[in-house]
LOFI-849245 format. One record per atom (N, C-alpha, C, O): residue in one letter; x, y, z. Coordinates in steps of 0.001 Angstrom, whole numbers, plus 500000, padded with zeros to 6 digits. Example, Ala and Ser with C-alpha at 12.3 -4.5 7.8 and 13.67 -1.06 7.14 Angstrom:
<nodes>
a513190494310507800
a512300495500507800
a513200496700507800
a514236496681508465
s512850497750507080
s513670498940507140
s512900500030507870
s513409501138508039
</nodes>
This chain:
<nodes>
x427682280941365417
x427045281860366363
x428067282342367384
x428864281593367949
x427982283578367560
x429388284474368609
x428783283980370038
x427556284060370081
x429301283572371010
x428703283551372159
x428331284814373177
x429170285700373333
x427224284866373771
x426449286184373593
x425252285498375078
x425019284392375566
x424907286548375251
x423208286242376238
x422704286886375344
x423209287751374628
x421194286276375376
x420292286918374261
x418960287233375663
x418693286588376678
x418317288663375014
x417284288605376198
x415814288629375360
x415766288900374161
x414923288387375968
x413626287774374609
x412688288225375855
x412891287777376984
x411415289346375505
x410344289729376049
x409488288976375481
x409604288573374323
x408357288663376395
x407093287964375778
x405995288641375952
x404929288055375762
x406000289971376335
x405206290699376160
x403887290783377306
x403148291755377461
x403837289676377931
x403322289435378955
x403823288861380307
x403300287935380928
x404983289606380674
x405529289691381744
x406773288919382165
x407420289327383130
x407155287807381488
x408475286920381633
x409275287836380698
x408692288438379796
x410621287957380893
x411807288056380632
x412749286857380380
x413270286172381260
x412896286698378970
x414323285120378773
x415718285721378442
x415955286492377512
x416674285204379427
x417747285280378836
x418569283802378598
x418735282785379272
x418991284284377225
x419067282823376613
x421072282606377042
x421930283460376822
x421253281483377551
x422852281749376903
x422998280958376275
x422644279783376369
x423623281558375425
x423892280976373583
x425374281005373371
x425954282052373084
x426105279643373536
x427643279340373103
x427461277599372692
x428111276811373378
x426937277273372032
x426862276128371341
x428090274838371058
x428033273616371201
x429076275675370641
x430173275188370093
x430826274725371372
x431639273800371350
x430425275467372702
x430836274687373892
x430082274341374736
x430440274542375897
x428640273634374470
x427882273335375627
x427520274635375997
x427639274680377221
x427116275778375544
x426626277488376311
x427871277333377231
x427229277272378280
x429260277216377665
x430055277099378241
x429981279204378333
x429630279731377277
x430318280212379584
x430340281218379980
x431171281713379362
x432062281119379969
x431927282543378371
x433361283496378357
x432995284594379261
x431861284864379655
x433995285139379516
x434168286720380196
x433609287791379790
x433428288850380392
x433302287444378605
x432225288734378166
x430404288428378425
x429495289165378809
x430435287526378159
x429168286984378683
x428679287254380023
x427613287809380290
x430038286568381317
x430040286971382460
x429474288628382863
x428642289006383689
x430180289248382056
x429962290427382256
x428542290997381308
x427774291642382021
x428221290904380284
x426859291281380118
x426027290937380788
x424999291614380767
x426092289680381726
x424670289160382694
x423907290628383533
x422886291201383151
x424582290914384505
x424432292711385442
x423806293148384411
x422614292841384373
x424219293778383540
x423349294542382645
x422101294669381877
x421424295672381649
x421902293181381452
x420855292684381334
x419599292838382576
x418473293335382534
x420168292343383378
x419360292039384610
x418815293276385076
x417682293261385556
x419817294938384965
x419492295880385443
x418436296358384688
x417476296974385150
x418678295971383102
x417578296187381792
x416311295534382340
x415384296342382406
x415959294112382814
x414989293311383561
x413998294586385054
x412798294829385178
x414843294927385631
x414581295130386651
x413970296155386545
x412963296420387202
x414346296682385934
x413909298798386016
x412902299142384784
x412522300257384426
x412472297458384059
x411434297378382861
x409856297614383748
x409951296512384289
x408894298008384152
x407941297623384774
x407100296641383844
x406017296230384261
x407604296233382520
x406481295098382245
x407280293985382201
x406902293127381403
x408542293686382993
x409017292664383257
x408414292078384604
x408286293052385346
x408012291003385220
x407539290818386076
x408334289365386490
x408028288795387537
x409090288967385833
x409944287376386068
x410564286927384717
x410119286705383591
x412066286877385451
x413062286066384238
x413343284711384898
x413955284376385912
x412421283819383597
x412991282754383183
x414777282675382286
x414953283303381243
x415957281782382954
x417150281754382403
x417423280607381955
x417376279732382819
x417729280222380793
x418062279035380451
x419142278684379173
x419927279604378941
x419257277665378452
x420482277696377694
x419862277543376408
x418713277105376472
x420461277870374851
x420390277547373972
x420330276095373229
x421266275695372536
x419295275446373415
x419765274030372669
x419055273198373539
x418143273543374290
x419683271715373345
x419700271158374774
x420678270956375479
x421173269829375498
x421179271935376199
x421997272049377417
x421891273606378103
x422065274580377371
x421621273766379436
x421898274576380218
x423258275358380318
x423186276312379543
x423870275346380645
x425513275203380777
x426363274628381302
x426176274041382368
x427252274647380822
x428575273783380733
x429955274252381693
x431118273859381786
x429218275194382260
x430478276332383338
x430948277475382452
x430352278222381677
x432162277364382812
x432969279019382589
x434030277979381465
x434606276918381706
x433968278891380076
x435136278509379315
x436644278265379708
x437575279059379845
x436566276897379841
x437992277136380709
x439244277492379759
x440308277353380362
x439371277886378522
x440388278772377765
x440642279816378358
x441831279951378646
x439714280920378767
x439914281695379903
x440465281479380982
x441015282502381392
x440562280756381542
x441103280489382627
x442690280036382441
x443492280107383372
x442982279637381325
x444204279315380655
x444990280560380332
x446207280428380207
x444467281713380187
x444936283101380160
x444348283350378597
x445344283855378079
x443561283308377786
x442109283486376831
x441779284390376841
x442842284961376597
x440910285338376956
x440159286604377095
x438992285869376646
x438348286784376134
x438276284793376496
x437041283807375866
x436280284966374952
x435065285073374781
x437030285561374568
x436049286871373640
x435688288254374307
x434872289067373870
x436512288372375538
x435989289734375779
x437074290863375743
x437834290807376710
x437250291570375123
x438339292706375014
x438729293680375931
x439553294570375723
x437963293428377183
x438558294247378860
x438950293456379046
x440112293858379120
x439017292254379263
x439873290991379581
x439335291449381336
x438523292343381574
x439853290798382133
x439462290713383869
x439318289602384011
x439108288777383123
x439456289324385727
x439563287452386108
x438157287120385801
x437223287847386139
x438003285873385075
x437177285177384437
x436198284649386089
x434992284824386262
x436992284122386903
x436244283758388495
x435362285132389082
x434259285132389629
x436316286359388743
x435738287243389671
x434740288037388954
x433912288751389518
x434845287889387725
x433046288185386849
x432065287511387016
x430936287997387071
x432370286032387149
x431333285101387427
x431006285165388914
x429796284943388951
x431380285325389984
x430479285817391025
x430409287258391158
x430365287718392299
x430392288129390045
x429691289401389921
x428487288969389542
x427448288972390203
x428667288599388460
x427122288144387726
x426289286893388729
x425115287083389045
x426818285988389047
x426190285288389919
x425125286295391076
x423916286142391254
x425879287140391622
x424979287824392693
x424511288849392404
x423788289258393313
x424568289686391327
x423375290126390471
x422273289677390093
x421221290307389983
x422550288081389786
x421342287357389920
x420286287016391003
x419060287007391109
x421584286688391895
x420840286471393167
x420085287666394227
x419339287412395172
x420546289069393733
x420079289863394658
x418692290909393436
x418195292019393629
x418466289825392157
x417738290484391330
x416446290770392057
x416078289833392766
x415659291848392054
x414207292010392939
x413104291331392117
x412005291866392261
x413134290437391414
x412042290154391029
x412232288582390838
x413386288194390662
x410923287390390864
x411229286238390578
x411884285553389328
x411396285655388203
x413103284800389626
x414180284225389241
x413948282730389083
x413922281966390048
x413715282202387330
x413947280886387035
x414819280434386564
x415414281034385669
x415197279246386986
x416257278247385732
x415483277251385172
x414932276478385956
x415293277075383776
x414817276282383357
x416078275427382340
x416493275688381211
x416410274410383238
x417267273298383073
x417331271986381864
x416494271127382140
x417979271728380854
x418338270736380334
x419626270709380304
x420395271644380524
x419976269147379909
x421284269176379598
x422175268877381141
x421876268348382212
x423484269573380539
x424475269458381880
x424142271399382298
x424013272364381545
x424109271296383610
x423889272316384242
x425421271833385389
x425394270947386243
x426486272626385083
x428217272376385466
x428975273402386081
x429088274249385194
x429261273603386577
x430439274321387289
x429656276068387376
x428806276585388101
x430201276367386622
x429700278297386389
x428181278132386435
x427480278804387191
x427545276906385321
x426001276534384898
x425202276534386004
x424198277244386075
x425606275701386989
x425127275640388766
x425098276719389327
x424068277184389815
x426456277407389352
x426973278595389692
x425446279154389959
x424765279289390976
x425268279373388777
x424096280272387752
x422828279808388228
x422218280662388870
x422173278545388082
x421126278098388778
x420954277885389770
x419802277581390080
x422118277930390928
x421746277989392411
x421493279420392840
x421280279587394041
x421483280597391955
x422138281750392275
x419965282634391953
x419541283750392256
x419345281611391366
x417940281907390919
x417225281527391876
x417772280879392768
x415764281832391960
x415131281576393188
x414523279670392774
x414524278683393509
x414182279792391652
x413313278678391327
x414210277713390336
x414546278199389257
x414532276634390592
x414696275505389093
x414131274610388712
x413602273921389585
x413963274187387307
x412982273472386973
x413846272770386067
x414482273469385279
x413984271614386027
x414792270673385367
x414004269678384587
x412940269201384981
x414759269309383125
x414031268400382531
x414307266957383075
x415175266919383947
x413761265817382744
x414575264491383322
x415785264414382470
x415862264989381385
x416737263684382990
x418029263518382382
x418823264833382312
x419247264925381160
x419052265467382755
x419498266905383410
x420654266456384676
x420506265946385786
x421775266892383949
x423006266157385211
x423509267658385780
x423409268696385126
x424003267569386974
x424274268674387363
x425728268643388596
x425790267902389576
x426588269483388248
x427613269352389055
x428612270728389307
x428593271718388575
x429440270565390448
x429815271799391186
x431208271251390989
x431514270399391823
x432432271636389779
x433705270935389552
x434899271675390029
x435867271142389487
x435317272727390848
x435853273256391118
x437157272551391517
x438208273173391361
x437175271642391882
x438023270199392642
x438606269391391229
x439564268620391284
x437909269680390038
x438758269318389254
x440022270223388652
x440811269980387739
x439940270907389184
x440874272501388556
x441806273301389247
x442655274108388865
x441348272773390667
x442061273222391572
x441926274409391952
x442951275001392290
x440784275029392004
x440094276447392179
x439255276323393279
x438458275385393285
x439294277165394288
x438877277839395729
x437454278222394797
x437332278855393748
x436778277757395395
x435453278294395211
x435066278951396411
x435074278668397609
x434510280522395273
x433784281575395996
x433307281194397005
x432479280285396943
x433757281894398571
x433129282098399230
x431240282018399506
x430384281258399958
x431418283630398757
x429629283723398580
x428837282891397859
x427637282871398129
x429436281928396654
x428990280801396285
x428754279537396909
x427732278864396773
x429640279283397519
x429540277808398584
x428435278335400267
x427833277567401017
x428503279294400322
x427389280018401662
x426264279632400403
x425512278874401016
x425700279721398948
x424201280178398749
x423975278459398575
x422919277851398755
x425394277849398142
x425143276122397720
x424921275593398718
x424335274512398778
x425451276409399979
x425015275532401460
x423605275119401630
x422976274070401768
x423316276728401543
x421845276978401849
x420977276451400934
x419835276828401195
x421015275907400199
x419758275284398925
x420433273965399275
x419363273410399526
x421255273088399480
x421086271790399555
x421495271177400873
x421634269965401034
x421687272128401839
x422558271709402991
x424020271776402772
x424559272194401747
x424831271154404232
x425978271347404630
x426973269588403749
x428081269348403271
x425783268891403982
x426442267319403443
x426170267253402282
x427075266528401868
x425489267524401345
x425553267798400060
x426118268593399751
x426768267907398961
x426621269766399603
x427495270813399276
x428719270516399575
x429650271107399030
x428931269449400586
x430905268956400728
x430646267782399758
x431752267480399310
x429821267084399295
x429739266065398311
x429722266704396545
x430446266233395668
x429146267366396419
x429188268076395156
x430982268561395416
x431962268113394821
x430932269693396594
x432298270425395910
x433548269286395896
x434314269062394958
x433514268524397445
x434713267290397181
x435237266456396338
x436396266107396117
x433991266119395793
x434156265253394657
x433862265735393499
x434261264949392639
x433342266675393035
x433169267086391401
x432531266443390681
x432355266952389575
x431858264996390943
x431236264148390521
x429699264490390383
x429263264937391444
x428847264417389477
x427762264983388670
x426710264063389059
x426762262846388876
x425817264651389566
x424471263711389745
x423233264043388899
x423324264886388006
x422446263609389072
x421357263668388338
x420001264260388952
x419701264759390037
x419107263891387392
x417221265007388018
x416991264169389728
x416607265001390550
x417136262957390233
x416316262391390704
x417302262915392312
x416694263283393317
x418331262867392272
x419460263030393394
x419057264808393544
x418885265196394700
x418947265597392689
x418880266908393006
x417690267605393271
x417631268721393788
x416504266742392808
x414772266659393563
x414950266505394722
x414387267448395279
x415556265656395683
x415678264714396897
x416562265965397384
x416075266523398368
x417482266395397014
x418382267199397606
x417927268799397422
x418592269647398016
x416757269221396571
x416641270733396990
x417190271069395540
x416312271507394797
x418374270964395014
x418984271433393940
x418063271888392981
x418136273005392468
x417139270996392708
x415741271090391977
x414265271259392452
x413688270492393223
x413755272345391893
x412412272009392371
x411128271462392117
x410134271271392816
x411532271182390444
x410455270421389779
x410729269706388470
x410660270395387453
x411080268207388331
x411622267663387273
x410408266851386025
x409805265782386117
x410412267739385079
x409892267224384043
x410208266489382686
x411402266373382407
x409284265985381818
x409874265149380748
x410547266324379456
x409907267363379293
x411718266111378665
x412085266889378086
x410770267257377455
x410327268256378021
x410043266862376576
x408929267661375781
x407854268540376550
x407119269359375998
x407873268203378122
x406830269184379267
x407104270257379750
x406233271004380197
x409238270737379757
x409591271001380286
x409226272826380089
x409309273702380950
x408838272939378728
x409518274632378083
x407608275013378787
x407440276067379401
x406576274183378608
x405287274364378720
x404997274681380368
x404334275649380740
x405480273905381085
x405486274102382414
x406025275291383193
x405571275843384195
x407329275590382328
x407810276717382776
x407230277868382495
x406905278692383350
x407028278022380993
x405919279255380630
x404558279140381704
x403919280133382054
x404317278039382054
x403000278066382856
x403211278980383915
x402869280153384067
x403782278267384542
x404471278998385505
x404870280374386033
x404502281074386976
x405954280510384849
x405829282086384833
x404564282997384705
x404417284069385292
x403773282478383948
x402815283448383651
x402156283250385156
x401522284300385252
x401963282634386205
x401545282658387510
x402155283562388347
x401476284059389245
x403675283966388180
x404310284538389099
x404135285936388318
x404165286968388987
x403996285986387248
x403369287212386738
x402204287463387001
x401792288394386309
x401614287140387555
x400202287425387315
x399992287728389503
x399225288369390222
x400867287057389656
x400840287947391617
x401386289227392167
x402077289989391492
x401114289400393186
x401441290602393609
x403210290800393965
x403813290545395008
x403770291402392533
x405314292149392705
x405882292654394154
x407053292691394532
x404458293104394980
x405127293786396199
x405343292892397188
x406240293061398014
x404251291483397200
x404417290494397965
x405928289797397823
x406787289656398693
x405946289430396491
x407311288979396012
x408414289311396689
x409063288639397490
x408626290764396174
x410108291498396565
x410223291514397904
x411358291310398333
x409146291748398880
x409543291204400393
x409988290228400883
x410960290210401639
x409275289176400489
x409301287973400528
x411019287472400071
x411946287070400773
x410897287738398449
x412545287296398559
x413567288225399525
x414555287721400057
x413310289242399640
x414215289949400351
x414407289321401751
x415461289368402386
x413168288679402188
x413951288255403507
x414112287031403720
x414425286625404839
x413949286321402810
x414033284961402352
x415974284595402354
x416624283718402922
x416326285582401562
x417423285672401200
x418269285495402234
x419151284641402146
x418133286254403335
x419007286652404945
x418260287375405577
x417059287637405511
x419608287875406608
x419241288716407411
x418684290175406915
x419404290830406162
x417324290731407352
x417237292270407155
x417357293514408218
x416877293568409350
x417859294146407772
x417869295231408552
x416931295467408938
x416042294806408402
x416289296779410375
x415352297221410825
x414309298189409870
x413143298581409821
x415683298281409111
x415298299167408199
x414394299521407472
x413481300343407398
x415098298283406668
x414707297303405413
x412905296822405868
x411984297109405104
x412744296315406777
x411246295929407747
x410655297004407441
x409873296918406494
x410805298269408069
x409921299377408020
x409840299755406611
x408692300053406284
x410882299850405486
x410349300055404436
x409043299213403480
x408110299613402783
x409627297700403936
x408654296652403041
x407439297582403933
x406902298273403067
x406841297863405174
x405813297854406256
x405118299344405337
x403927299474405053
x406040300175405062
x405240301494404574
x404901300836402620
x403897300783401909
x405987300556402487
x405416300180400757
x404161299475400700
x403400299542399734
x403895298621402011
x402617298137402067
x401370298735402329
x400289298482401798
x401634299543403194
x400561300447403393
x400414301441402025
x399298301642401545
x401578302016401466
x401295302820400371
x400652302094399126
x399756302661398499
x401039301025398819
x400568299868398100
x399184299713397660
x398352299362398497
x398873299905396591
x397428298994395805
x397119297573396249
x396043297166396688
x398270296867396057
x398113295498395774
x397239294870396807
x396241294348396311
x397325294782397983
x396523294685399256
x395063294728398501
x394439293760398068
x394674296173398461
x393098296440398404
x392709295774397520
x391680295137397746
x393401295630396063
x392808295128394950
x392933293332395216
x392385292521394469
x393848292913396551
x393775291287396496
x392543290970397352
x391999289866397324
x392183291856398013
x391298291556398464
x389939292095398615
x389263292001399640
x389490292827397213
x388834292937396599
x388295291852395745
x387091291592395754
x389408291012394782
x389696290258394155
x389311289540394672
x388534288928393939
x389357288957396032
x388785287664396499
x387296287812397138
x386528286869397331
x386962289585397514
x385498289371398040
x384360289035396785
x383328288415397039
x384742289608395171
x384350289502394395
x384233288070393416
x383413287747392557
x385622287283394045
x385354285765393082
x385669286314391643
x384964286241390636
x386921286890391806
x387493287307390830
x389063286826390357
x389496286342391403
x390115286707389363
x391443287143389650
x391914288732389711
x391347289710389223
x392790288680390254
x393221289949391034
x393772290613389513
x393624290051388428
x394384291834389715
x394693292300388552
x395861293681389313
x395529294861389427
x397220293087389738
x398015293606390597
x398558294754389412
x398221294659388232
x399317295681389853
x399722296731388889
x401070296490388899
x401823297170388203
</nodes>
């Protein structure tokens, strides 16, 4: 199998993108790096996408960034470009995607893999799911804008413990620490998440995209008055609360 993202509609509102590199743990090449954006822009501008679930081929999440690339490789991509500075392209494509963002976790979730799942709004990890930030083994400056989003999801003392040491913890250390938000048994894990999704599909998109938007940081004045008129221009409102004078579920557009 060529290593590749694969993207899989379910027809009822989740979006999967699979990453599929087997032969290395779903380990990232540079071409991969770089199809993520594109995908995501394909996600975004779908209106019957309503939430991508991301996860790995097999059992494992990922394994980081092919470090052959980093050895001077091209890991399969024929523009060739720094292998670091694709991966926080794609990282914050993810992170600034407008719609709800899962990781659904097995395996080792490692270096680029984290990258990748701290970079989503939601993770959901199976038990036995190790997870680590190795940059310190390689001798690589980790991104800026990466170590600000690792701050913020596990704190300031966990994030100098992951990056200092490179040393890999587990489901039960990354529940306790934020890293995770919900750890299940490998056979619960794919059921829970579909559950799931189909919930965040099934709410109001306009609530969402505000919500993460200012969840995220700081917003402009701007940015306020726009969410403030999309609301007023907005369905979703009347029909949620319609929906609830009736003892109904809502049925958002």
């Amino acid at each position: 199998m060529e290593p590749a993202l694969h993207l899989d509609l379910d027809g009822a509102g989740t979006a999967t993108i699979r990453i599929a590199n087997p032969a290395k743990r779903n380990a990232m090449t540079p071409g991969m790096w770089r199809s993520l954006p594109a995908l995501l822009d394909r996600c975004a501008t779908d209106p019957a996408v309503r939430v991508v679930v991301l996860r790995g081929e097999g059992d494992t999440f990922c394994a980081g960034a092919d470090i052959s690339s980093l050895a001077g490789g091209d890991g399969g991509d024929a523009d060739g470009g720094d292998p670091r500075e694709l991966a926080v392209i794609a990282e914050e494509a993810l992170a600034v995607f407008p719609k709800p963002t899962l990781a659904a976790v097995r395996g080792h979730c490692v270096g680029g893999g984290c990258q990748l799942a701290a970079a989503c709004d939601l993770r959901f990890a199976a038990d036995g799911a190790v997870f680590g930030v190795t940059p310190a083994r390689l001798g690589i400056v980790y991104a800026a804008s990466s170590t600000r989003r690792l701050t913020r999801l596990v704190g300031p003392a966990t994030a100098k413990y992951l990056l200092f040491s490179a040393e890999l913890i587990g489901t039960e250390r990354a529940l306790r620490t934020g890293l995770v938000d919900e750890v299940w048994a490998p056979d619960a894990l794919d059921g829970r998440v579909a559950e799931f999704a189909r919930t965040l599909a099934s709410r109001s998109s306009l609530t969402q995209g505000a919500a993460k938007e200012f969840v995220n940081g700081a917003v402009a004045a701007e940015r306020v008055a726009y969410w403030a008129e999309r609301a007023r221009a907005d369905a979703d409102m009347a029909e949620g609360v319609a929906a609830f004078l009736e003892r109904r579920a809502p049925r958002f557009g």
